[in-house]
PDB file of the backbone (N, CA, C, O) and the ligand in Angstrom, with CONECT records:
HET     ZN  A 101       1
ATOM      1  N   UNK A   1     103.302  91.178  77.346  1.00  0.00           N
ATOM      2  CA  UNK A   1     103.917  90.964  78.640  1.00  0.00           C
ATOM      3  C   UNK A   1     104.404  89.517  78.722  1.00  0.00           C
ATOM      4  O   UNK A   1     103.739  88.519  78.445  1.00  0.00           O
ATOM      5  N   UNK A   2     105.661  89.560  79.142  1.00  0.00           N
ATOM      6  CA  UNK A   2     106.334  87.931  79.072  1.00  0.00           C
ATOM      7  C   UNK A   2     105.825  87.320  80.529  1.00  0.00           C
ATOM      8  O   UNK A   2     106.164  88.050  81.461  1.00  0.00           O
ATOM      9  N   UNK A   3     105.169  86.275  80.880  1.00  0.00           N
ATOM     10  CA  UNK A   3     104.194  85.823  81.917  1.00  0.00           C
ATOM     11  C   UNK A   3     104.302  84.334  82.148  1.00  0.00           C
ATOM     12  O   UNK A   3     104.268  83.645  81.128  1.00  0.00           O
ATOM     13  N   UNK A   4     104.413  83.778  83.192  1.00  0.00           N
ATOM     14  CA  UNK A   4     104.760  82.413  82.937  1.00  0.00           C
ATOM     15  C   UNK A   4     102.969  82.127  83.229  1.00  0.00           C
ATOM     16  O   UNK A   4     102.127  82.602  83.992  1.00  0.00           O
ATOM     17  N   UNK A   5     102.997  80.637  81.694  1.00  0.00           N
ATOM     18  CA  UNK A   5     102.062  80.081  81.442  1.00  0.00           C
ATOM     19  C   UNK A   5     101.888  78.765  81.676  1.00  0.00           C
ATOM     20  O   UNK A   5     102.487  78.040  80.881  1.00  0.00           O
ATOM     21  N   UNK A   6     101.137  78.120  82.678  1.00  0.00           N
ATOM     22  CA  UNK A   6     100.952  76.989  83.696  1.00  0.00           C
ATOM     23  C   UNK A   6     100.531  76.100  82.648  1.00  0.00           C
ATOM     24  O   UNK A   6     100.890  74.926  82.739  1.00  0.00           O
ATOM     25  N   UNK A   7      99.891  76.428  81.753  1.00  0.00           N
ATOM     26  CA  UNK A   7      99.621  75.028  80.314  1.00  0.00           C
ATOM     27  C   UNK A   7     100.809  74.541  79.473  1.00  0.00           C
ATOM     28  O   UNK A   7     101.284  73.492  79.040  1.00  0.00           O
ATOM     29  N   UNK A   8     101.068  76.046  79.474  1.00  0.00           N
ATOM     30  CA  UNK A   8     102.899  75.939  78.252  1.00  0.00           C
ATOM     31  C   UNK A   8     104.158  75.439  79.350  1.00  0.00           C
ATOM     32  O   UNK A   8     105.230  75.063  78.877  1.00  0.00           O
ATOM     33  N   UNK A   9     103.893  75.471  81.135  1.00  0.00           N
ATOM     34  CA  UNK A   9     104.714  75.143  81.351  1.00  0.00           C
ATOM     35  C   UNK A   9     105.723  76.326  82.028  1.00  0.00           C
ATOM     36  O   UNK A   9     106.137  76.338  83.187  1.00  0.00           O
ATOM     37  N   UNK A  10     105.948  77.146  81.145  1.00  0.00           N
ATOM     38  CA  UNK A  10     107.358  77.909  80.773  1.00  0.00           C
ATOM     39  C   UNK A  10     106.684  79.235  80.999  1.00  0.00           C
ATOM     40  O   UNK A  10     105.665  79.269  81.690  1.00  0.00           O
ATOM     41  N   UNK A  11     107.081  80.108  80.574  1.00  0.00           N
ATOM     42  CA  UNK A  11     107.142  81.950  80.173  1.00  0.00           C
ATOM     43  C   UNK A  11     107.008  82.316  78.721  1.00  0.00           C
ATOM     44  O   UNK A  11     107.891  82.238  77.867  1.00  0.00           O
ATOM     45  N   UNK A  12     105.849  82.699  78.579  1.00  0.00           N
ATOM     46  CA  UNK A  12     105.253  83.055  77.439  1.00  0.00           C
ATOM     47  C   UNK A  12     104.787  84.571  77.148  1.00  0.00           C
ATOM     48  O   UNK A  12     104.311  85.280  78.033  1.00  0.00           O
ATOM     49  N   UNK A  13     105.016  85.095  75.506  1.00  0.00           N
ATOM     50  CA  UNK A  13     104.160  86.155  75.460  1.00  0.00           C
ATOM     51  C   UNK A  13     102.594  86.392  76.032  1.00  0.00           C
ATOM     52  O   UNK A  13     101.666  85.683  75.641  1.00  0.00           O
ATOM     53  N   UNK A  14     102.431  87.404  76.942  1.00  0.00           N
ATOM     54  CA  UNK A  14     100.671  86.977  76.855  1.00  0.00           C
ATOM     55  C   UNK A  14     100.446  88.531  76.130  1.00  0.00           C
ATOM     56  O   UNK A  14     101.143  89.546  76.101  1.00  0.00           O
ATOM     57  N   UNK A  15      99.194  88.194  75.601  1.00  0.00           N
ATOM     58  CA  UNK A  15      98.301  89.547  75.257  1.00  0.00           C
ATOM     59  C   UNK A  15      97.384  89.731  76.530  1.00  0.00           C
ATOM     60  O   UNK A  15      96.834  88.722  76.972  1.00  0.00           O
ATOM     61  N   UNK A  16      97.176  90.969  77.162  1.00  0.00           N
ATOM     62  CA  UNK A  16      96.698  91.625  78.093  1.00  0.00           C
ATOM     63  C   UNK A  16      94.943  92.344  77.659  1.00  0.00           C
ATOM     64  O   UNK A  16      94.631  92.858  76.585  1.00  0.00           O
ATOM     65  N   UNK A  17      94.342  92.212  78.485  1.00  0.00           N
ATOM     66  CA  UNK A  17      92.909  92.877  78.568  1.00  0.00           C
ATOM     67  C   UNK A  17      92.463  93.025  79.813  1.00  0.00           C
ATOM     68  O   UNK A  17      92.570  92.106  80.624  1.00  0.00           O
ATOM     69  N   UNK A  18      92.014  93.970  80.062  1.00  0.00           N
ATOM     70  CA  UNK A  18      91.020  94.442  81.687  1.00  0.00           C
ATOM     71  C   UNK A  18      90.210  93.615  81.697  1.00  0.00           C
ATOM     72  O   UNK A  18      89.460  93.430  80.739  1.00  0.00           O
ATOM     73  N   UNK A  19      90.171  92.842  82.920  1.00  0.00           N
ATOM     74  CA  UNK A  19      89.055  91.896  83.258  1.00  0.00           C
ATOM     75  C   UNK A  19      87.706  92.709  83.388  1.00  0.00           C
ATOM     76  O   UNK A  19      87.620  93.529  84.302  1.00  0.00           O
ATOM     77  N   UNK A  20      86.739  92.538  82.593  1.00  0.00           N
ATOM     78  CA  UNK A  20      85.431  93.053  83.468  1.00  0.00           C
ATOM     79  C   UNK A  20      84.411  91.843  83.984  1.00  0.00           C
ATOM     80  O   UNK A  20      84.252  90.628  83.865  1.00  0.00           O
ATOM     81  N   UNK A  21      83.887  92.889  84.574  1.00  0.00           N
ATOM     82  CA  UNK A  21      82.631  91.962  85.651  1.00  0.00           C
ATOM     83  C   UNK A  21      81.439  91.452  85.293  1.00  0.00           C
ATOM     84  O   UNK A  21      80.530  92.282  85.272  1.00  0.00           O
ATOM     85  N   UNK A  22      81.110  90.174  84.961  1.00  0.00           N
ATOM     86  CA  UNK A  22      79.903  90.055  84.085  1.00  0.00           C
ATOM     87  C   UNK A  22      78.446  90.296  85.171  1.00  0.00           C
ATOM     88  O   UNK A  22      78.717  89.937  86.317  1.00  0.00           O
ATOM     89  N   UNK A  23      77.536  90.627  85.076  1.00  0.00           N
ATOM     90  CA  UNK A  23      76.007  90.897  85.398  1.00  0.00           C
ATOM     91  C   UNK A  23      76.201  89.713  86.729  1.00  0.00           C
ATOM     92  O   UNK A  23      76.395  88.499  86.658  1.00  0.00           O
ATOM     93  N   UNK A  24      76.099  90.377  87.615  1.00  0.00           N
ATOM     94  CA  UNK A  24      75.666  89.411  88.962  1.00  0.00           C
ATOM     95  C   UNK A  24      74.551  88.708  89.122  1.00  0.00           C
ATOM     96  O   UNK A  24      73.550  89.418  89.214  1.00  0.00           O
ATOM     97  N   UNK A  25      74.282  87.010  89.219  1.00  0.00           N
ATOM     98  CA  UNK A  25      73.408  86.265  89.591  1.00  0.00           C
ATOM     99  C   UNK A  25      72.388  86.761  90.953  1.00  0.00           C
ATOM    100  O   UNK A  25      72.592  86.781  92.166  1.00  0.00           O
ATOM    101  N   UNK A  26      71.132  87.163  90.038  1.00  0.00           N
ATOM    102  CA  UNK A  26      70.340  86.990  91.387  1.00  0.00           C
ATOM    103  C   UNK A  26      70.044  86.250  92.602  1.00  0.00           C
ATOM    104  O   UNK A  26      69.729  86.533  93.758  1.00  0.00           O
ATOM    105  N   UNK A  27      70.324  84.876  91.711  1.00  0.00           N
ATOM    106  CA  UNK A  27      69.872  83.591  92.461  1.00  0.00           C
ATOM    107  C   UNK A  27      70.688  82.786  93.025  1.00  0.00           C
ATOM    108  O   UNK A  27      70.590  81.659  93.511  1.00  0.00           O
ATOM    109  N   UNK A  28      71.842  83.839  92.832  1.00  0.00           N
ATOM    110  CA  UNK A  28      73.193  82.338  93.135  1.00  0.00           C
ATOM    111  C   UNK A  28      73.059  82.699  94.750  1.00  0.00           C
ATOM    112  O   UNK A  28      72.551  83.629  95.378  1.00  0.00           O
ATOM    113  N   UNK A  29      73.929  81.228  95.174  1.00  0.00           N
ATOM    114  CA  UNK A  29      73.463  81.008  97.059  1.00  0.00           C
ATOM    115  C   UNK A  29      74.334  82.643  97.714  1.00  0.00           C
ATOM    116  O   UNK A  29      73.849  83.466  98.490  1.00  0.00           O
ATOM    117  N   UNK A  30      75.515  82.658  97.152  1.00  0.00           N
ATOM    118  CA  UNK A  30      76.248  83.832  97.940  1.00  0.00           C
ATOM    119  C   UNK A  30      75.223  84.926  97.895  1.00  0.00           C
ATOM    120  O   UNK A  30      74.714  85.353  98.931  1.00  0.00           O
ATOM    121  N   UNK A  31      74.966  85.310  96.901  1.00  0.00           N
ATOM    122  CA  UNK A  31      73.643  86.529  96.717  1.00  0.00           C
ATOM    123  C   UNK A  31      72.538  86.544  97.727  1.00  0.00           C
ATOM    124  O   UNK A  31      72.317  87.548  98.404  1.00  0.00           O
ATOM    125  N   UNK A  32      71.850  85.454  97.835  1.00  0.00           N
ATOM    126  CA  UNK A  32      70.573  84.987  98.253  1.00  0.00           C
ATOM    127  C   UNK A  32      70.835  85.356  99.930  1.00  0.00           C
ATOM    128  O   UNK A  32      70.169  86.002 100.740  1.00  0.00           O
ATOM    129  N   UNK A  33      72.278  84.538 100.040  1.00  0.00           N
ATOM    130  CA  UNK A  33      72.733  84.652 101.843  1.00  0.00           C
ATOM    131  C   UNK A  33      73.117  86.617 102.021  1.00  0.00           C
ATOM    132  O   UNK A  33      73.104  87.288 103.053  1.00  0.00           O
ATOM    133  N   UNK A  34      73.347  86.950 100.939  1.00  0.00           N
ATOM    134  CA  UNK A  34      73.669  88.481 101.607  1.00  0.00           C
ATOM    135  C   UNK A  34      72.368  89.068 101.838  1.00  0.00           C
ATOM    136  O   UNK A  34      72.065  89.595 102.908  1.00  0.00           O
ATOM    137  N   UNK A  35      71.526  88.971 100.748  1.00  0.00           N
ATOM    138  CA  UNK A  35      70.361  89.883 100.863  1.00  0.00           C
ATOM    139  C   UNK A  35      69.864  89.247 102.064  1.00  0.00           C
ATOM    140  O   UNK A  35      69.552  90.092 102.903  1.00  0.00           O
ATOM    141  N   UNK A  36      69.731  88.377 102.338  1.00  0.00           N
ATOM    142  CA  UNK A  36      68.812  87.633 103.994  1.00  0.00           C
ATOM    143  C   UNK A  36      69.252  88.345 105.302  1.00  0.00           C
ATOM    144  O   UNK A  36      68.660  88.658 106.334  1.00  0.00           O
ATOM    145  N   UNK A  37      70.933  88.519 104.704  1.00  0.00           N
ATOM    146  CA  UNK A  37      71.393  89.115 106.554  1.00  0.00           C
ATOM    147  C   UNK A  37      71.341  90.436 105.869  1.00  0.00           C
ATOM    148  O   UNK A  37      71.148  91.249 106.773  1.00  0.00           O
ATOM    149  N   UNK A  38      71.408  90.999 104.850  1.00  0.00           N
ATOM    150  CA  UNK A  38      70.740  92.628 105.087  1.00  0.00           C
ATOM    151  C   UNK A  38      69.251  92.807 105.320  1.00  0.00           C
ATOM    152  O   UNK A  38      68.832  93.915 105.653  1.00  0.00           O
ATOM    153  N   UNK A  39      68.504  91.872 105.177  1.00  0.00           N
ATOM    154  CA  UNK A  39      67.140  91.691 105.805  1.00  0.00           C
ATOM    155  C   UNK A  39      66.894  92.128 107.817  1.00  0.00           C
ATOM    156  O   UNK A  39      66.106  92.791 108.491  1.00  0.00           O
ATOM    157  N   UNK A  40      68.043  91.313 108.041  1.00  0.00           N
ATOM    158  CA  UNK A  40      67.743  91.432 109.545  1.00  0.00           C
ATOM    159  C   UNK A  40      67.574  90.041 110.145  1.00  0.00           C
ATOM    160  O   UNK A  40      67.458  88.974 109.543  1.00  0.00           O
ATOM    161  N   UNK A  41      67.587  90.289 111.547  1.00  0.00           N
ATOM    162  CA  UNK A  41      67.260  88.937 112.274  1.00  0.00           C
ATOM    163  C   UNK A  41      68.499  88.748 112.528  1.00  0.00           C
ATOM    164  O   UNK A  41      69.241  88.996 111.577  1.00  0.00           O
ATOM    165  N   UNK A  42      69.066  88.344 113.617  1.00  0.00           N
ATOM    166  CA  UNK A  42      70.443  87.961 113.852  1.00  0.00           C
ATOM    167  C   UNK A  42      71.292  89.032 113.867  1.00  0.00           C
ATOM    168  O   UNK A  42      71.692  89.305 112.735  1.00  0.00           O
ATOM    169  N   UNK A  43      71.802  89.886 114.913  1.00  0.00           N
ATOM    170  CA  UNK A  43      72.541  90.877 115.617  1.00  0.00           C
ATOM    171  C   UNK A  43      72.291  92.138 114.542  1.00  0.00           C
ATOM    172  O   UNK A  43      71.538  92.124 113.568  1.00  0.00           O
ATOM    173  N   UNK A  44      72.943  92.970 114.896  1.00  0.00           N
ATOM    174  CA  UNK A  44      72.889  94.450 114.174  1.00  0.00           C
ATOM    175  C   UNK A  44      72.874  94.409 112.596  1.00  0.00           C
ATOM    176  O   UNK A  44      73.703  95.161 112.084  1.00  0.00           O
ATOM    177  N   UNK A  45      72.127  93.711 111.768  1.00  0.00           N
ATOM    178  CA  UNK A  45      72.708  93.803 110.976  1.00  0.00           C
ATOM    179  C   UNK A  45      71.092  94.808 109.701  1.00  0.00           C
ATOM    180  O   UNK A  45      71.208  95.179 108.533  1.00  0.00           O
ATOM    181  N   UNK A  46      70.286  94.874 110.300  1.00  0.00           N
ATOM    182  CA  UNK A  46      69.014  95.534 109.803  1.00  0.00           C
ATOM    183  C   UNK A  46      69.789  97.333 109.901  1.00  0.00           C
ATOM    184  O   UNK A  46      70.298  97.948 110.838  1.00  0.00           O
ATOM    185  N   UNK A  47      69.538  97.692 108.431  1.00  0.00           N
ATOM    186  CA  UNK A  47      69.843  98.997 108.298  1.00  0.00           C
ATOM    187  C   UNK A  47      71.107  99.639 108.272  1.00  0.00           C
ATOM    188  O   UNK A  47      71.299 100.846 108.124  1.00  0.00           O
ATOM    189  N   UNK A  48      71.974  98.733 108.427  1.00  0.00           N
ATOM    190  CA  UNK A  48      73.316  99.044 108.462  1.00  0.00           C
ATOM    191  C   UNK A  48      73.625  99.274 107.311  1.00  0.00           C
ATOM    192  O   UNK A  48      73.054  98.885 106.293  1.00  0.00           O
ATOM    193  N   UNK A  49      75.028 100.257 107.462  1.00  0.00           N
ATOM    194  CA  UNK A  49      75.313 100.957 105.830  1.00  0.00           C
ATOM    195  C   UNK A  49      76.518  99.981 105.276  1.00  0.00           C
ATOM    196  O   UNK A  49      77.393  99.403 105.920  1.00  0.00           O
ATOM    197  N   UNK A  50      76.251  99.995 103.798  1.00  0.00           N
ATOM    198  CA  UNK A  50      77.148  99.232 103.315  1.00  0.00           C
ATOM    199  C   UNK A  50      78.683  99.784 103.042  1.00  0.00           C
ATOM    200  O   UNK A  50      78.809 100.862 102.461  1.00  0.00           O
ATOM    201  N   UNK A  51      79.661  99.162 103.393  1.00  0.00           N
ATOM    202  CA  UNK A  51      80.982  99.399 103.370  1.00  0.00           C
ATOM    203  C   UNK A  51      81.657 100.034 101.851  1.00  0.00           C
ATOM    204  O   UNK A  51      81.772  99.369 100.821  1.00  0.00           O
ATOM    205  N   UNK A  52      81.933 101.034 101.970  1.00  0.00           N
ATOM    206  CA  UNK A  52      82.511 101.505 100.574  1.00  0.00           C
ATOM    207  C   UNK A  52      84.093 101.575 100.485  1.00  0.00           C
ATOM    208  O   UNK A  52      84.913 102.400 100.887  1.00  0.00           O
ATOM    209  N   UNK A  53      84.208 100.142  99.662  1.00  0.00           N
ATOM    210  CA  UNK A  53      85.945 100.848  99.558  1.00  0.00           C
ATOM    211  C   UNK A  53      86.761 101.869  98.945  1.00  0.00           C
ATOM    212  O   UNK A  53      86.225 102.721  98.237  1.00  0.00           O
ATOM    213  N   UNK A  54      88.059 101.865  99.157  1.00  0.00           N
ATOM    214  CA  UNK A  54      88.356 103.228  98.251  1.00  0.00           C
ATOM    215  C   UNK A  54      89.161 102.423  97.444  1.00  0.00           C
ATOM    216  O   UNK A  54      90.095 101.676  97.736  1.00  0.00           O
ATOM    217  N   UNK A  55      88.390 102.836  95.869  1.00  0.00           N
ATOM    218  CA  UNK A  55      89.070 102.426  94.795  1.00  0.00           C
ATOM    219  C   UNK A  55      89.114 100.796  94.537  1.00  0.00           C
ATOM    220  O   UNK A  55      88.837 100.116  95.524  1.00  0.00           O
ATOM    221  N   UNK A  56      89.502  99.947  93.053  1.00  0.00           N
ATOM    222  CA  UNK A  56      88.823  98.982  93.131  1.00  0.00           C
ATOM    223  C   UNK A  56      90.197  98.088  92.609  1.00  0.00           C
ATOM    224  O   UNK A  56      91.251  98.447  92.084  1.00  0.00           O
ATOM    225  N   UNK A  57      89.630  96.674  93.037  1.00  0.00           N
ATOM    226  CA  UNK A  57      90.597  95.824  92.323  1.00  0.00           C
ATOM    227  C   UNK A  57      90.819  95.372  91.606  1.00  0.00           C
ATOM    228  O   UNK A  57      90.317  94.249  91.556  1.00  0.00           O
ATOM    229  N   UNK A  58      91.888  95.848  90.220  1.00  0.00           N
ATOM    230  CA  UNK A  58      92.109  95.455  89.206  1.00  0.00           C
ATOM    231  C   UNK A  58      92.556  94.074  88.500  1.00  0.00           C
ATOM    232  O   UNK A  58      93.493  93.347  88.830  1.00  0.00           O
ATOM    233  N   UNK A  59      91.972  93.966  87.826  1.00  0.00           N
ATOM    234  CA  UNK A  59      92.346  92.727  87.194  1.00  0.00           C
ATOM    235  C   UNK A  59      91.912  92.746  86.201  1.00  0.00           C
ATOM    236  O   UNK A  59      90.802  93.132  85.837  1.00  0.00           O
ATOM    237  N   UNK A  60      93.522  91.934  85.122  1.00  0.00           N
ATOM    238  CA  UNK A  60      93.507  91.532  84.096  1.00  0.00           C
ATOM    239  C   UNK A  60      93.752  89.988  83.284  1.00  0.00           C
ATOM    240  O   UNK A  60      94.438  89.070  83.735  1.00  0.00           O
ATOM    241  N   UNK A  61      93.044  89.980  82.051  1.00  0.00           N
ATOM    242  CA  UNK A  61      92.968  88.730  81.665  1.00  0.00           C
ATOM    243  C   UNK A  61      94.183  88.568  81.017  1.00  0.00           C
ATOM    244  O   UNK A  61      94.636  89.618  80.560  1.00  0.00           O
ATOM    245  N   UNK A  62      94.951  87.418  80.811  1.00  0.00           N
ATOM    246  CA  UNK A  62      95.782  87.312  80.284  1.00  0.00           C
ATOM    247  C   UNK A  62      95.793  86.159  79.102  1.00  0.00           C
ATOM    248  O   UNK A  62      95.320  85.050  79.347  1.00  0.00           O
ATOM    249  N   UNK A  63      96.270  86.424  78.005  1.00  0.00           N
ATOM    250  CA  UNK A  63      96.092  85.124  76.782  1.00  0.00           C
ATOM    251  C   UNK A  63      97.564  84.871  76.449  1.00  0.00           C
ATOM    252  O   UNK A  63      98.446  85.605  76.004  1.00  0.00           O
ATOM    253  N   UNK A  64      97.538  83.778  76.761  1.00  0.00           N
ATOM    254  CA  UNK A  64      98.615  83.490  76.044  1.00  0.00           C
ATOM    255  C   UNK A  64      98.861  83.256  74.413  1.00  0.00           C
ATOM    256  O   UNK A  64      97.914  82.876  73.723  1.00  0.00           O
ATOM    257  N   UNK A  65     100.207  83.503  73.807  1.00  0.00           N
ATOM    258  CA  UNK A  65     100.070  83.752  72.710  1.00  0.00           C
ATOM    259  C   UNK A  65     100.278  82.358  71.915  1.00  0.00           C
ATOM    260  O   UNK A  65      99.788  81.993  70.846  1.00  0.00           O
ATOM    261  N   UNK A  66     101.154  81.714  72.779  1.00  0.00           N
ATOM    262  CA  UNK A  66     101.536  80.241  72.414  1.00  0.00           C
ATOM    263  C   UNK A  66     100.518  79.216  72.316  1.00  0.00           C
ATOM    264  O   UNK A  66     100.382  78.666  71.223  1.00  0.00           O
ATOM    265  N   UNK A  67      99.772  78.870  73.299  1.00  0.00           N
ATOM    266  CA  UNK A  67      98.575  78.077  73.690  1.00  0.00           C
ATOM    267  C   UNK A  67      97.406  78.667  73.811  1.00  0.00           C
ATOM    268  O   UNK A  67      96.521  77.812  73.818  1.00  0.00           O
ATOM    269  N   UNK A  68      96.848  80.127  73.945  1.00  0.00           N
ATOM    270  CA  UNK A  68      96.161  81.162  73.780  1.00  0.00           C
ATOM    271  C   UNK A  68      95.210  80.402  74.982  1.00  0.00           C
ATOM    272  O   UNK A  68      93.982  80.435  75.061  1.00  0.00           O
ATOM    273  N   UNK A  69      95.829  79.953  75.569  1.00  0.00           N
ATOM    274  CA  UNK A  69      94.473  79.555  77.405  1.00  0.00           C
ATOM    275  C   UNK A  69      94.679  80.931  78.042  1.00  0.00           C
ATOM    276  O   UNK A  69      95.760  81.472  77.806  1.00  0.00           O
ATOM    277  N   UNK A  70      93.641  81.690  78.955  1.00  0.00           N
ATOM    278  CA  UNK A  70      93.489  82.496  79.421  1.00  0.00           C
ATOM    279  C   UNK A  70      93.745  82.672  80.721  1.00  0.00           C
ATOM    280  O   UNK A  70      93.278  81.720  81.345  1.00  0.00           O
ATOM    281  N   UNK A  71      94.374  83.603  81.558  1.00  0.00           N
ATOM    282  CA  UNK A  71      94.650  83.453  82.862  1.00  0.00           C
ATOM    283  C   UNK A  71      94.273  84.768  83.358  1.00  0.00           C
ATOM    284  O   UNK A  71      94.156  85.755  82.632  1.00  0.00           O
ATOM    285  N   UNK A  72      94.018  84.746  85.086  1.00  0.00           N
ATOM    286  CA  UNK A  72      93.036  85.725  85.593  1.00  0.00           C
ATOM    287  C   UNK A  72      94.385  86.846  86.294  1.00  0.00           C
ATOM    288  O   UNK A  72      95.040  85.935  86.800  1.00  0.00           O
ATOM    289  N   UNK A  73      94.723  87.382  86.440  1.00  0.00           N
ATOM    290  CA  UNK A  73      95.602  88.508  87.123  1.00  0.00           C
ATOM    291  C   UNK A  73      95.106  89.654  88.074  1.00  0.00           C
ATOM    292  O   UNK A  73      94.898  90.723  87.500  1.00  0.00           O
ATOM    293  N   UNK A  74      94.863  89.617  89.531  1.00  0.00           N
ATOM    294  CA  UNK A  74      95.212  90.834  90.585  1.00  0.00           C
ATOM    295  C   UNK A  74      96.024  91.609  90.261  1.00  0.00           C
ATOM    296  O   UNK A  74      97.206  91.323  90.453  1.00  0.00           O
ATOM    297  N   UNK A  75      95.729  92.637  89.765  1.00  0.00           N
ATOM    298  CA  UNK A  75      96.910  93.690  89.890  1.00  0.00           C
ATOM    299  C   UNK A  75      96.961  94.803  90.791  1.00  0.00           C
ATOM    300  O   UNK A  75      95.953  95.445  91.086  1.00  0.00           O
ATOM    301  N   UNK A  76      98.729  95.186  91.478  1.00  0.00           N
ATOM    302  CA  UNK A  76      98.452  96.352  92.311  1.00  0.00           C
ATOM    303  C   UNK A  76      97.014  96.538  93.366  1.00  0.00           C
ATOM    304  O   UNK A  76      96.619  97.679  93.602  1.00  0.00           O
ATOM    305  N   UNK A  77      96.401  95.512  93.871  1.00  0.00           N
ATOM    306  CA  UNK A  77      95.442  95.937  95.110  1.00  0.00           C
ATOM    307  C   UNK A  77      94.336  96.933  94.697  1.00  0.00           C
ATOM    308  O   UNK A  77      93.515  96.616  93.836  1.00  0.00           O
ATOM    309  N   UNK A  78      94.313  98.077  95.278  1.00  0.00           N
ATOM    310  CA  UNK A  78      93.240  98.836  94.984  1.00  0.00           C
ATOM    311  C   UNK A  78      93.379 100.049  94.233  1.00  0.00           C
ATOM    312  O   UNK A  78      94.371 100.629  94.677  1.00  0.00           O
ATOM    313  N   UNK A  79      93.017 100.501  93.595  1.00  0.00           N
ATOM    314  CA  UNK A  79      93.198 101.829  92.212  1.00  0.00           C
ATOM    315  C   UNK A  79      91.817 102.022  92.212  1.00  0.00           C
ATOM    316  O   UNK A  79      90.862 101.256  92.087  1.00  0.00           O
ATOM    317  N   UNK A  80      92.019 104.101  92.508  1.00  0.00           N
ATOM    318  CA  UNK A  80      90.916 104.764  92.287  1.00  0.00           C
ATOM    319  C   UNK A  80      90.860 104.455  90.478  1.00  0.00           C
ATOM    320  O   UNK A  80      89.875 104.230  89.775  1.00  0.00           O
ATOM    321  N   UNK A  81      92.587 104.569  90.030  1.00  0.00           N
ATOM    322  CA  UNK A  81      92.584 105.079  88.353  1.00  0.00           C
ATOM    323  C   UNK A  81      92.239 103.799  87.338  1.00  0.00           C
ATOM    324  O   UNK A  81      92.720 102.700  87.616  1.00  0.00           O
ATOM    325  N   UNK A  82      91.633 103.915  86.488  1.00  0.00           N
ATOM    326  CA  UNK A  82      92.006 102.635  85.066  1.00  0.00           C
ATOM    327  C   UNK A  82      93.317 102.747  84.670  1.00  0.00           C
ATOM    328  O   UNK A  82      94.009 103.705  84.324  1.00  0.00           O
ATOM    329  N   UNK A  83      93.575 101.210  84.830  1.00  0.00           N
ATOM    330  CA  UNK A  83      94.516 100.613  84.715  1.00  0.00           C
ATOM    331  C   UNK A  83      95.041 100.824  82.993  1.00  0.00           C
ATOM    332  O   UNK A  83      94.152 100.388  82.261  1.00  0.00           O
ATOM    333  N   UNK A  84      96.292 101.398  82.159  1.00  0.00           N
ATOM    334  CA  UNK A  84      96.061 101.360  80.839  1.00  0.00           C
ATOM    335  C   UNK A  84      97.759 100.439  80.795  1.00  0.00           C
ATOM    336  O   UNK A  84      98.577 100.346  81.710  1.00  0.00           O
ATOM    337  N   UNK A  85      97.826  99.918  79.504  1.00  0.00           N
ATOM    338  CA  UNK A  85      98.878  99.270  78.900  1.00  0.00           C
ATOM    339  C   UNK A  85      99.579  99.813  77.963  1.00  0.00           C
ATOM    340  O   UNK A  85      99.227 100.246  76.866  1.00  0.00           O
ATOM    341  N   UNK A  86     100.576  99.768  78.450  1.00  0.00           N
ATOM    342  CA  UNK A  86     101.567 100.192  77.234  1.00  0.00           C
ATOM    343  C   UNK A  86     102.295  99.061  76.358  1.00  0.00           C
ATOM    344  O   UNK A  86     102.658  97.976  76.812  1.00  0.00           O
ATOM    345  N   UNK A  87     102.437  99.452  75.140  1.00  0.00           N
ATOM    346  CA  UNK A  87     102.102  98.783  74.387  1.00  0.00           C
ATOM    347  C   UNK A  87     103.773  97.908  73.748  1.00  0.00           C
ATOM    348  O   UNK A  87     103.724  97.061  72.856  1.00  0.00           O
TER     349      UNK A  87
HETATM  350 ZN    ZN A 101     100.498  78.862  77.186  1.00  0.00          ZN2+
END
């Protein structure tokens, strides 16, 4: 995919890959603050159901081929489907 590359400057070949999600921090502060207000204390928030979206947001990594630095890509919003590449 021809992609403009913020290191090279310009518009570069990139090679494409599906971003995945690495193992979520137990301990990190965002974590720590969700589980507390699904705890309770402070307005409705004990027992409440968690929000399910429909379908997820894709993103892919992008390498450039020139400078091979990596860049993060949103694609298309939300998709029930996997995202595939043609080649
Ligand atoms: Zn580059």
């Amino acid at each position: 995919m021809n992609a403009y590359c913020p290191y090279c400057n310009s518009h570069q070949k990139h090679r494409l890959k599906a971003a995945s999600k690495g193992r979520p921090r137990t301990l990190a502060a965002g974590n720590r603050a969700h589980e507390r207000s699904l705890k309770g204390h402070g307005s409705k928030r004990a027992g409440e159901k968690t929000v399910r979206k429909q379908g997820k947001r894709q993103k892919i990594v992008m390498t450039c081929q020139n400078c091979k630095k990596k860049q993060e890509r949103v694609i298309n919003g939300r998709t029930t489907k996997k995202i595939e590449f043609q080649a």
